[in-house]
Every structure is written in C-alpha cells, then in structure tokens.
C-alpha positions in Angstrom: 138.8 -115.7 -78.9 135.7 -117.9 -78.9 134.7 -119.6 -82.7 131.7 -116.3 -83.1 134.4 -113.8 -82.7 137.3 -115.8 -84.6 134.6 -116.4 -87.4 133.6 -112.7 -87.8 136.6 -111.0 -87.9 137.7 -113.8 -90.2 134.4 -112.3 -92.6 135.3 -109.4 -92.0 139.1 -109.2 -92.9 138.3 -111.5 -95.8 135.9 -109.2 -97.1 138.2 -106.1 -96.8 141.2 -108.1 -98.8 138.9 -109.5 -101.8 137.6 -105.9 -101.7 141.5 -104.9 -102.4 141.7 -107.3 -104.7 139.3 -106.8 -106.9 140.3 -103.2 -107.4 143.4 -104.3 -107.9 142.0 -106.4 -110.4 140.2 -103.6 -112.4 143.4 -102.0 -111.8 146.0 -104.0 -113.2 143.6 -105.5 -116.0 144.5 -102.4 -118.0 147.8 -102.2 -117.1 148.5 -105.8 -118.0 147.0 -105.4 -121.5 150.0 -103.0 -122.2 152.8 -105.7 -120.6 154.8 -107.8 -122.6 155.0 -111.4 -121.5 158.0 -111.0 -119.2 156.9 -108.0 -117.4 153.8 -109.8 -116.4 155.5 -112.5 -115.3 157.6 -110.3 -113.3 154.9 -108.6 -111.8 153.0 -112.6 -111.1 156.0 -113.3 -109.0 155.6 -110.3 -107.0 151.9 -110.5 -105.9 153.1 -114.6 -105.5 155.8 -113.7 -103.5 153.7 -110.9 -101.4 151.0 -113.2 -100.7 153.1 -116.3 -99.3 154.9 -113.2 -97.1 151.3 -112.6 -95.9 150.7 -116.5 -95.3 153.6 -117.2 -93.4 153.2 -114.5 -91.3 149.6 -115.4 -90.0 151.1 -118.7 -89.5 153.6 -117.7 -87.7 151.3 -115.6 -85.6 148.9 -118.6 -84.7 151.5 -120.9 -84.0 153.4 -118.0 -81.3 149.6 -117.9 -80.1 149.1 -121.7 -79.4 152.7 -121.5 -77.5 152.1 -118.6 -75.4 148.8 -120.3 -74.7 150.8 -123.5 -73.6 152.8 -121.7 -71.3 151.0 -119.8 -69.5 149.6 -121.6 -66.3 145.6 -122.6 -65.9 145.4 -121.5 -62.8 146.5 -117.8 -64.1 143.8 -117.9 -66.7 140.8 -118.2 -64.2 139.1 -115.3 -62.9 
C-alpha cells in the first residue's frame, strides 16, 4: 500500500475506534459511578489487557507483512 492509502485507512480506522470509545466512555461513566474501588480496577485491567491484545496483534501483522515482503522475489513483483 502506498503512504495515501496507508494514511486514510489509518483515519479512517482511528476514527471508527475513538468513535467506540467514546461511547464506551458515556457508557461506563455511569456504570463506574456505582463500582467500588476494586471492581473498577478489575474492569481497568480488562480494557488494559484488551488493548495490548489489540497492539500486539497489529504488530504482529506488520512485522508477518515486512517478511513476506522480503521473501518474495523482485522479479515476481513486476508487472
């Protein structure tokens, strides 16, 4: 993908997730007001825990891209 592409759909999914997020937000604002201490803290280890899963995995995804980009021959990827 050239930097315009990799750029927009970088906007785009960014948009979508702090979209999610923020009603999320408005969601849990309430429902936090009614936790006790350790139950938010249970729940802060959850969305911590989901976001690092969600992290790694895109790393893990660019790093198989780079190496199946290494592999693959240049004269295959010519037209």
């Amino acid at each position: 993908m050239n930097t315009g592409k990799t750029l927009g759909l970088s906007l785009i999914i960014g948009g979508i997730l702090l979209l999610i997020l923020y009603g999320l937000y408005l969601g849990f604002e309430e429902i936090v007001n009614a936790f006790d201490v350790i139950s938010g803290l249970l729940t802060g280890f959850i969305i911590l825990g989901f976001l690092i899963l969600i992290i790694s995995i895109v790393i893990e995804q660019r790093n198989n891209t780079k190496k199946t980009m290494e592999d693959i021959n240049k004269e295959d990827l010519k037209p």
